[in-house]
C-alpha positions as semicolon CSV with decimal commas, in nm:
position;residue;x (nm);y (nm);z (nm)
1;X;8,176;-5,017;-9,202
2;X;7,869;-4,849;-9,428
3;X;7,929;-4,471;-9,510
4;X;7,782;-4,250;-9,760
5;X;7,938;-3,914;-9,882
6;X;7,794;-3,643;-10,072
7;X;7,479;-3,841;-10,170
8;X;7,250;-3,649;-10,348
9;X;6,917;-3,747;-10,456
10;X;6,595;-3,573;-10,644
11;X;6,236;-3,640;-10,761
12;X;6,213;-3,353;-11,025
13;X;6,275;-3,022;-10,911
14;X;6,239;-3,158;-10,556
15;X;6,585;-3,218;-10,406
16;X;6,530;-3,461;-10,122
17;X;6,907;-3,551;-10,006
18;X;7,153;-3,238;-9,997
19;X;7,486;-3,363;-10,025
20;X;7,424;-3,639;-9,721
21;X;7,715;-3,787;-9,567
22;X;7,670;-4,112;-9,305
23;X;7,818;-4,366;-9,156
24;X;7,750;-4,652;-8,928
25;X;8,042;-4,859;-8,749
26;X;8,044;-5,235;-8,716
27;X;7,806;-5,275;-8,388
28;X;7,713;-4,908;-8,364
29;X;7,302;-4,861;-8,370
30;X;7,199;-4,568;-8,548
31;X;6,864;-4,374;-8,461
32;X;6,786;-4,128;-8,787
33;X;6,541;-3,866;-8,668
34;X;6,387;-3,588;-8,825
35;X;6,034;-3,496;-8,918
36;X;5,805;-3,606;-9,226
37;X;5,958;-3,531;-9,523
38;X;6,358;-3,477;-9,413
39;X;6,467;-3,723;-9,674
40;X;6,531;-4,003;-9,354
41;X;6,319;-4,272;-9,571
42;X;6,464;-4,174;-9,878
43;X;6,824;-4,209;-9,684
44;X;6,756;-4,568;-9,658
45;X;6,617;-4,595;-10,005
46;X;6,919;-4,482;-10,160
47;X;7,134;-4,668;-9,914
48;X;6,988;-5,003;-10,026
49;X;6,957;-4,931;-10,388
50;X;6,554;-4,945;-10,410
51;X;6,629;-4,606;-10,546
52;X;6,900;-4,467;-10,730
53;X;7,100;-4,172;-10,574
54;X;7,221;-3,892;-10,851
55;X;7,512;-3,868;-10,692
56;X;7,734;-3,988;-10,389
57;X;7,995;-4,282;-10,336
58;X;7,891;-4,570;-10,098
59;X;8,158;-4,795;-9,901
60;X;8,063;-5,131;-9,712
61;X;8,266;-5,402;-9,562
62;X;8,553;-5,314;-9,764
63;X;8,423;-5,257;-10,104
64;X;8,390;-4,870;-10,204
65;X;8,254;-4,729;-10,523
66;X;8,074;-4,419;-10,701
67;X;7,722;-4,550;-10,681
68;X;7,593;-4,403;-11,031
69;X;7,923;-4,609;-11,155
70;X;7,782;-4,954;-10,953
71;X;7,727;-5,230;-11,193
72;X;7,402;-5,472;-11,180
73;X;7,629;-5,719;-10,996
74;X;7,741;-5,500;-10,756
75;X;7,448;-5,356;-10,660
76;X;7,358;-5,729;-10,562
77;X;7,695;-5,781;-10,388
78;X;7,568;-5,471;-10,171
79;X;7,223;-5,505;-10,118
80;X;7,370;-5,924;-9,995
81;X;7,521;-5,772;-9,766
82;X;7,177;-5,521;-9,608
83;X;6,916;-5,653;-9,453
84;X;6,610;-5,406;-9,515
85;X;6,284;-5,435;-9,227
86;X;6,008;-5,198;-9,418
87;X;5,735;-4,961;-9,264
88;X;5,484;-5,187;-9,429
89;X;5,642;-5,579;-9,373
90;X;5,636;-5,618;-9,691
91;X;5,582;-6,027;-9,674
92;X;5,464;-6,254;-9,928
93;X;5,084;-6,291;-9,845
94;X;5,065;-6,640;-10,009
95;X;5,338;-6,785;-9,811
96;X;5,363;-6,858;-9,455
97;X;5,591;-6,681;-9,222
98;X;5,861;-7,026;-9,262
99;X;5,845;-6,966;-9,686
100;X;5,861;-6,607;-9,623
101;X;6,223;-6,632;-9,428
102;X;6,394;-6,944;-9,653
103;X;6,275;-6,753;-10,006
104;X;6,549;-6,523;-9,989
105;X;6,751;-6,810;-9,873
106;X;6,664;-7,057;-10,120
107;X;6,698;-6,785;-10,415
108;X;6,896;-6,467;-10,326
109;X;7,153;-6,702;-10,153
110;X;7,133;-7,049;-10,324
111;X;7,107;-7,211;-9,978
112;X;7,031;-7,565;-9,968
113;X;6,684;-7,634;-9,862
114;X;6,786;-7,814;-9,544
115;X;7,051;-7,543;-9,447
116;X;6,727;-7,309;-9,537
117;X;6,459;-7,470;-9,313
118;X;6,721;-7,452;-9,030
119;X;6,826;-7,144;-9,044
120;X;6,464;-7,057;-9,052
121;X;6,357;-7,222;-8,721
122;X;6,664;-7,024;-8,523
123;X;6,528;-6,678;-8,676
124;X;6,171;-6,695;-8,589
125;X;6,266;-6,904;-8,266
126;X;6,460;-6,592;-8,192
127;X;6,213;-6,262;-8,242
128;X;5,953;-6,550;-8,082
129;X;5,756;-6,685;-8,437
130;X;5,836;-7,006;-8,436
131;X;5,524;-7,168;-8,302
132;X;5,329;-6,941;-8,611
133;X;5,571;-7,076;-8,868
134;X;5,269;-7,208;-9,078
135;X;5,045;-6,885;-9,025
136;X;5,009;-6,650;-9,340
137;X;5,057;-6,271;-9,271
138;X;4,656;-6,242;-9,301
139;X;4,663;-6,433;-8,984
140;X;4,936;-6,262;-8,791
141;X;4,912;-5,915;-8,624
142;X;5,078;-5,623;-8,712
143;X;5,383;-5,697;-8,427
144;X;5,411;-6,082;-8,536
145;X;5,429;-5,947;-8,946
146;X;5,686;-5,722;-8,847
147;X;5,846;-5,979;-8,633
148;X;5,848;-6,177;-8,936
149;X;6,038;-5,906;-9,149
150;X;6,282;-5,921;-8,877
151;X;6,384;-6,267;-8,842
152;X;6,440;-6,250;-9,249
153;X;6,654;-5,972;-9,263
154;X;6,850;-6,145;-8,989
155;X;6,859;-6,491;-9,134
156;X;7,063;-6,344;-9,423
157;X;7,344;-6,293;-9,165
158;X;7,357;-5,856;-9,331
159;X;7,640;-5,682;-9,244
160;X;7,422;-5,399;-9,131
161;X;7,003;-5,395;-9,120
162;X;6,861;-5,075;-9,181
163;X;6,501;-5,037;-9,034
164;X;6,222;-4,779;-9,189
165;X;6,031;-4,691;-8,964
166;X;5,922;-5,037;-8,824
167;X;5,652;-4,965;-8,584
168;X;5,497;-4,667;-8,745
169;X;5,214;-4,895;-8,887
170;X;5,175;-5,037;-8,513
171;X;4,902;-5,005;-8,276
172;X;5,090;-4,855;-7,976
173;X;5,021;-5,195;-7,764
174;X;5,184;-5,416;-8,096
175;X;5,513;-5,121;-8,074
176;X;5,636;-5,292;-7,780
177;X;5,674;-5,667;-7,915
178;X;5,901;-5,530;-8,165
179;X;6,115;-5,246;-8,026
180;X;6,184;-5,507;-7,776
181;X;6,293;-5,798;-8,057
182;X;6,537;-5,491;-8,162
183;X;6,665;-5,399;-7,857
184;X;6,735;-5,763;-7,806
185;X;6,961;-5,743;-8,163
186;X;7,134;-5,419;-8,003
187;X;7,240;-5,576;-7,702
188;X;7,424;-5,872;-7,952
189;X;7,606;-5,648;-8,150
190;X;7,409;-5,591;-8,425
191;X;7,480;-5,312;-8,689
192;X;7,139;-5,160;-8,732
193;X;7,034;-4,792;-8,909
194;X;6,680;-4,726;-8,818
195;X;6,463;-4,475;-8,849
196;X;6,205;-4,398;-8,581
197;X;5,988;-4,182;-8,438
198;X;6,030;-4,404;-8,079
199;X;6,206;-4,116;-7,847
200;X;6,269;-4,394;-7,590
201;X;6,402;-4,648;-7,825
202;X;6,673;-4,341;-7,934
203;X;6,784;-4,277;-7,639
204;X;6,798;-4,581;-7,462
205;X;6,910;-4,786;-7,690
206;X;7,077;-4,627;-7,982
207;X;7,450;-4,563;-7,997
208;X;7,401;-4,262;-8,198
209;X;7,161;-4,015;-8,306
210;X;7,175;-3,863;-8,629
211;X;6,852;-3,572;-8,723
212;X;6,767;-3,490;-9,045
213;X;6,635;-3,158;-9,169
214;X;6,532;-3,022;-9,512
215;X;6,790;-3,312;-9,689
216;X;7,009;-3,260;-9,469
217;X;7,239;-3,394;-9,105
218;X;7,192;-3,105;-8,871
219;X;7,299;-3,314;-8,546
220;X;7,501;-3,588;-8,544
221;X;7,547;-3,689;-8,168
222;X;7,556;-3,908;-7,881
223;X;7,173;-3,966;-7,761
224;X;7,232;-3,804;-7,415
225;X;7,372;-3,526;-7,555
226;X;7,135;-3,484;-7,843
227;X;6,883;-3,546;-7,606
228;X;7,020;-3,252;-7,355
229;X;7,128;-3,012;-7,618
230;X;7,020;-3,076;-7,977
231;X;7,261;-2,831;-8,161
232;X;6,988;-2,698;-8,495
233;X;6,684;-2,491;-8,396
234;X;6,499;-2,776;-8,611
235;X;6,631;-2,989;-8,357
236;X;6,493;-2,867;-8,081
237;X;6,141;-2,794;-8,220
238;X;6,120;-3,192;-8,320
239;X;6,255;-3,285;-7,934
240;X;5,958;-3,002;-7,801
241;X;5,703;-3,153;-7,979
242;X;5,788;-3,539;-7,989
243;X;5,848;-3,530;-7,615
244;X;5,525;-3,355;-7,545
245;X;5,267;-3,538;-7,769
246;X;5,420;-3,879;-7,609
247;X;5,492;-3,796;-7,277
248;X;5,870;-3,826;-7,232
């Protein structure tokens, strides 16, 4: 449903993607591991067009093109169809969480302003918001922001929502509100790409593990067997050290 061949990406003489190819099915959830620096982020980045890739096609829901070839209205068909939850949130601080879901409603989507507002209430109803609807992201927590990022990627119905990293800014007693509002989207159905550093959340819960090294897929496997046997040497170190410093 989303795949990526031979994407290629660099900052300078720094080559961050090596010729990257990656797919997620309709349904599937994809855990991208890989230590600081393995291009996972930048993955995502490209993916969703808040960078541009030097190279590499990109097919979604149908529609499949060279992406350096992608016109400015195609990039928006695309990026329609992705919903994007960041590291950071990422929320308008002058709006409330409510303005900060029916914005890209209202604008991205020309959505009537009643359609909007209802839409709205079913989103943050659902990751558990709705009764801070009127709070501002100064006066939410870390988990409720990111909660908030999540019920607006979802309220644009995305073919696919590709997480970076969402809890990595957490407190570890804040992770749990929100690897729990994802599981919840897992066990629906929904298409999701997410990188993490959660061990438990990638092998519980994803479909798929895919590890990154050096700007490039080294394992590409079911989570109990990537779990069991990691096939790259990288691999294993990351699974050594991961599982160690957080007890798994």
């Amino acid at each position: 449903m989303l795949e990526v061949k031979n994407l290629h990406k660099s900052f300078g003489e720094n080559e961050v993607l090596k010729g990257i190819d990656f797919s997620v099915k309709k349904g599937e959830v994809v855990a991208i591991l890989g230590s600081s620096g393995s291009g996972k982020t930048t993955l995502l980045r490209c993916i969703s067009f808040l960078e541009r890739a030097d190279s590499g096609t990109i097919s979604l829901d149908g529609f499949e093109k060279d992406m350096t070839e992608l016109t400015r209205r195609e990039v928006r068909m695309l990026r329609m169809k992705m919903g994007f939850v960041f590291q950071e949130y990422n929320l308008f601080r002058n709006k409330t969480a409510f303005q900060n879901v029916t914005e890209g409603l209202r604008i991205a989507q020309k959505i009537p302003a009643d359609k909007a507002r209802e839409t709205a209430v079913n989103v943050l109803k659902k990751v558990g918001m709705l009764e801070r609807a009127d709070y501002y992201p100064d006066e939410l927590s870390g988990g409720q922001k990111q909660r908030v990022a999540i019920a607006r990627a979802i309220a644009l119905s995305p073919k696919v929502i590709l997480f970076d990293e969402p809890t990595s800014a957490l407190d570890p007693e804040l992770t749990g509100e929100v690897l729990e509002v994802m599981k919840m989207l897992a066990s629906e159905g929904t298409t999701m790409a997410v990188v993490t550093h959660e061990m438990g959340f990638a092998r519980d819960v994803a479909s798929r593990v895919v590890f990154m090294d050096g700007g490039k897929i080294t394992d590409n496997r079911a989570p109990a067997e990537f779990f069991s046997s990691p096939e790259s040497d990288a691999a294993r170190r990351f699974l050594r050290r991961m599982t160690s410093d957080r007890g798994i």
